[in-house]
N, C-alpha and C positions, 0 to 999 in steps of 0.2 A: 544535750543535743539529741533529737529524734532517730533514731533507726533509717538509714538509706540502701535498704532493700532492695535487692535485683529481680530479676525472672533468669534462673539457667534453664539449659536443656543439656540434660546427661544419659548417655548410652551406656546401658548396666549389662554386661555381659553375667551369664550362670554358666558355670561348666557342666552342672548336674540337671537331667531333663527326668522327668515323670515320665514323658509321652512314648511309647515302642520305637525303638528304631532312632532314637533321638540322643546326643549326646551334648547338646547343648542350646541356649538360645542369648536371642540379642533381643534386650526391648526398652524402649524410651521412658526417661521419667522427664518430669518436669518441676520445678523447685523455687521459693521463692526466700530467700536469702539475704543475710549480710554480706555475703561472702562467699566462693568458690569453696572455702573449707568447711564451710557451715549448710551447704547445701550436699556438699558428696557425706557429710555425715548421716546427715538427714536424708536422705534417698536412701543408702545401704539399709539403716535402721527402718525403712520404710519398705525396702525390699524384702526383706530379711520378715516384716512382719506379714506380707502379702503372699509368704510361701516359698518364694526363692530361695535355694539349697546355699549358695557358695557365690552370690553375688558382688561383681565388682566394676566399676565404673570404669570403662576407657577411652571415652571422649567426653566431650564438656563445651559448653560456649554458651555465652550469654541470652539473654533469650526477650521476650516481650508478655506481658498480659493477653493480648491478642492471640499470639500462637500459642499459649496454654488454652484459651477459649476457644481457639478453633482447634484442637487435636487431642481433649481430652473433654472426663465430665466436670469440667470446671467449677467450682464453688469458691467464694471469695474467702471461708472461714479457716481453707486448710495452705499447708503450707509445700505439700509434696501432690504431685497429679501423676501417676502411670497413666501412660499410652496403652491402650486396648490392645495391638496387634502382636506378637512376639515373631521375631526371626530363627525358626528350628535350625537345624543342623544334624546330618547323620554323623556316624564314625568314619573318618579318615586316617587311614595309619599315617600319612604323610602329613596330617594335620598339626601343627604345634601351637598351643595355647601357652603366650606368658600375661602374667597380671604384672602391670608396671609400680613400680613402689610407692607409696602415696608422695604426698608433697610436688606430683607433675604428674601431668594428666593430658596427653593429646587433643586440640580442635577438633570437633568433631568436623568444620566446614575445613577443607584443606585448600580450598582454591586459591587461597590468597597468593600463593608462593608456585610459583612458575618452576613445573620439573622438579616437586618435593616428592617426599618419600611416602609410602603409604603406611598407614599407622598396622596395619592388619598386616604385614611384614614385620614387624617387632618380632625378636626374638633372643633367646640364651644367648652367651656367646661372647667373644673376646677379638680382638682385634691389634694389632703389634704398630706403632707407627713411630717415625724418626723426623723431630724437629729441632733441627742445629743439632747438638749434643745431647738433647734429651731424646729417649727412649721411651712410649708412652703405650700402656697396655690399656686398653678402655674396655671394658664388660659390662653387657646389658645383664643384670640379673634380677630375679623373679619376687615379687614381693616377700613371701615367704624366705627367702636364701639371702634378704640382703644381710641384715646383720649378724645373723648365726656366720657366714660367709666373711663376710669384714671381718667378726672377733677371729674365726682360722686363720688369716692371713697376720692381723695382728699379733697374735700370739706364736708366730712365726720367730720372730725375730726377740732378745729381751730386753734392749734398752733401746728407748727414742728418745731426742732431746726437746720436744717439746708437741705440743696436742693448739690447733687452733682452728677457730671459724671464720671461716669467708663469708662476709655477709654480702649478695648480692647487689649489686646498685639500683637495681630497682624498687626494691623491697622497701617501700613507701616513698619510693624517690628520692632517699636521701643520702645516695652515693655506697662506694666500694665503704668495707671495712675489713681487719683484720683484728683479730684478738687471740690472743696468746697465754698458753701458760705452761712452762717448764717445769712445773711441780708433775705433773701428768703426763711421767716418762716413762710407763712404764706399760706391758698390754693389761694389764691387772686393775693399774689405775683407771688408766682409758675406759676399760670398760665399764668398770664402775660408776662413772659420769657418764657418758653417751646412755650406757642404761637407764639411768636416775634421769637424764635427761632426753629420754625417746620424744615426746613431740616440738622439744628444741632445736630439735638437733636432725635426729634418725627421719623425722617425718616431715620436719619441717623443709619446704622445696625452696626456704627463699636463703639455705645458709647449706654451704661446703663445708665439709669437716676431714682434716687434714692430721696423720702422724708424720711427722718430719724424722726420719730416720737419717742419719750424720752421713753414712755409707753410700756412696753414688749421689750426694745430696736426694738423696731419695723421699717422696711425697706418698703416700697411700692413703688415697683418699675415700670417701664417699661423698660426690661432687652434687651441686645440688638439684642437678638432674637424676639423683638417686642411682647411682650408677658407680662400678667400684675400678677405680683406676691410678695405675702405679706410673709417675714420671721420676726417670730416675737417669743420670750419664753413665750408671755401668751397665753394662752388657751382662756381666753374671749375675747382680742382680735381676736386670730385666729376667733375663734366663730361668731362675729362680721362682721368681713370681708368675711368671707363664708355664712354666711346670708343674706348679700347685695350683693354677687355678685350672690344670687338664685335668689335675688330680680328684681339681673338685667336681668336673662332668661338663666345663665348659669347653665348647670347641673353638677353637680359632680359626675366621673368617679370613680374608681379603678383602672382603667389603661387607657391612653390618650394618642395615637399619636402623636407626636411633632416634630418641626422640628429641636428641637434640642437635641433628642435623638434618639440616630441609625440610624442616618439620614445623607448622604453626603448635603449640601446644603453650601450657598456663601452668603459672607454678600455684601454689597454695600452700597455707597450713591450717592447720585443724583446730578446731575450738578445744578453749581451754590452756593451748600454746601460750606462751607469752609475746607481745610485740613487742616488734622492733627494738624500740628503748626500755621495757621492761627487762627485753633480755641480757640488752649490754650492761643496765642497773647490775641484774643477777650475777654474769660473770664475774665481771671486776668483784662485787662483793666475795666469790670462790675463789679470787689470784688472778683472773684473768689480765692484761692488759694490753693497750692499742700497740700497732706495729705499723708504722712506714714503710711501704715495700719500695 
């Protein structure tokens, strides 16, 4: 079957500027792809070859032939187009810069959604919220902090009864899934596999990944909005887990930005990933197995 190639258009944020008085910029690529994950590759590596210190992509949406021809020097034989213009920026002490963790990626058009949240508001942070009996801690963190961040938390605690992946229902439209495996109770193990499986898993945006901890029926996730969050019915738990993540420099909000609230934004994974059913094949073949919730 032939290649059914897109046109994106991706906003590549540099925190690092050459220019006086400048500490950072914003500037357009444009990309022609199989794929969301195949096109933020190809742009970074494409940034990165054009001079860009610390390049990283924070918006994305689909795009046209047309609008690469009229906003860049279009030729038919490449696969990545930079926009001409860059967006500077001075130092602002009050200014905070987070890079969102791969596998989701904000719309760059946000109109769609009536009264949404602005993606340029993202930031550090944690938030404490109470649904029925559970207790749910949600943190935005920093590409750089998610999984160094997840194993401290993990490593918190020493035995969990079991490690599983939420595979999203979209994620080729072929419905929710759960897969499990109780061999992978341990933070040692865990990490073991979540390492060995970083674009399965850690990067991949179309799948959750879950320690089920027995105590407060407690969850400690990295949800697949890349983002790390403890649902649990104890209170000393929650307590616990909101203590160590002050520890870790995040501050707890009242209200927190997210990109997965009121927010148009696209999940992805990155070439080389395994899909969908490749993955489920891989699991089960390592102990995993399906679960009915």
């Amino acid at each position: 079957m032939p290649r059914q190639d897109h046109y994106f258009f991706l906003l590549v944020h540099d925190r690092e500027c050459d220019e006086p008085e400048c500490a950072g910029f914003f500037q357009g690529f444009y990309a022609k792809a199989l794929n969301l994950g195949e096109a933020i590759k190809d742009v970074l590596s494409t940034a990165k070859d054009t001079g860009l210190h610390c390049p990283w992509v924070v918006a994305a949406d689909l795009s046209t032939q047309e609008a690469v021809a009229e906003n860049t020097d279009f030729t038919p034989n490449q696969t990545v187009w930079p926009m001409g213009g860059r967006a500077y920026y001075g130092n602002d002490p009050n200014e905070t810069s987070f890079s969102i963790p791969l596998g989701v990626v904000p719309s760059y058009d946000q109109n769609g959604i009536e009264g949404g949240e602005d993606p340029d508001d993202i930031q550090a942070g944690f938030i404490r919220e109470v649904d029925g009996d559970s207790i749910i801690l949600s943190a935005n963190v920093d590409e750089a902090d998610l999984w160094p961040h997840y194993e401290t938390l993990l490593r918190l605690h020493d035995k969990y009864r079991v490690l599983w992946y939420n595979f999203e229902a979209d994620w080729e439209d072929a419905g929710p899934l759960f897969l499990t495996n109780a061999t992978l109770n341990t933070p040692a193990k865990i990490v073991h596999h979540l390492g060995s499986h970083r674009d399965d898993s850690l990067t991949n945006g179309f799948v959750g990944l879950t320690a089920y901890l027995a105590e407060g029926d407690t969850n400690v996730n990295i949800s697949s909005h890349k983002k790390i969050e403890v649902h649990t019915t104890s209170k000393k738990i929650a307590d616990f887990f909101a203590q160590e993540l002050s520890a870790l420099g995040y501050q707890q909000f009242e209200h927190l930005v997210s990109v997965d609230h009121m927010m148009l934004h696209r999940h992805y994974r990155l070439p080389g990933s395994r899909s969908r059913e490749e993955l489920i094949t891989h699991l089960k073949a390592e102990g995993f197995q399906e679960w009915e919730r």
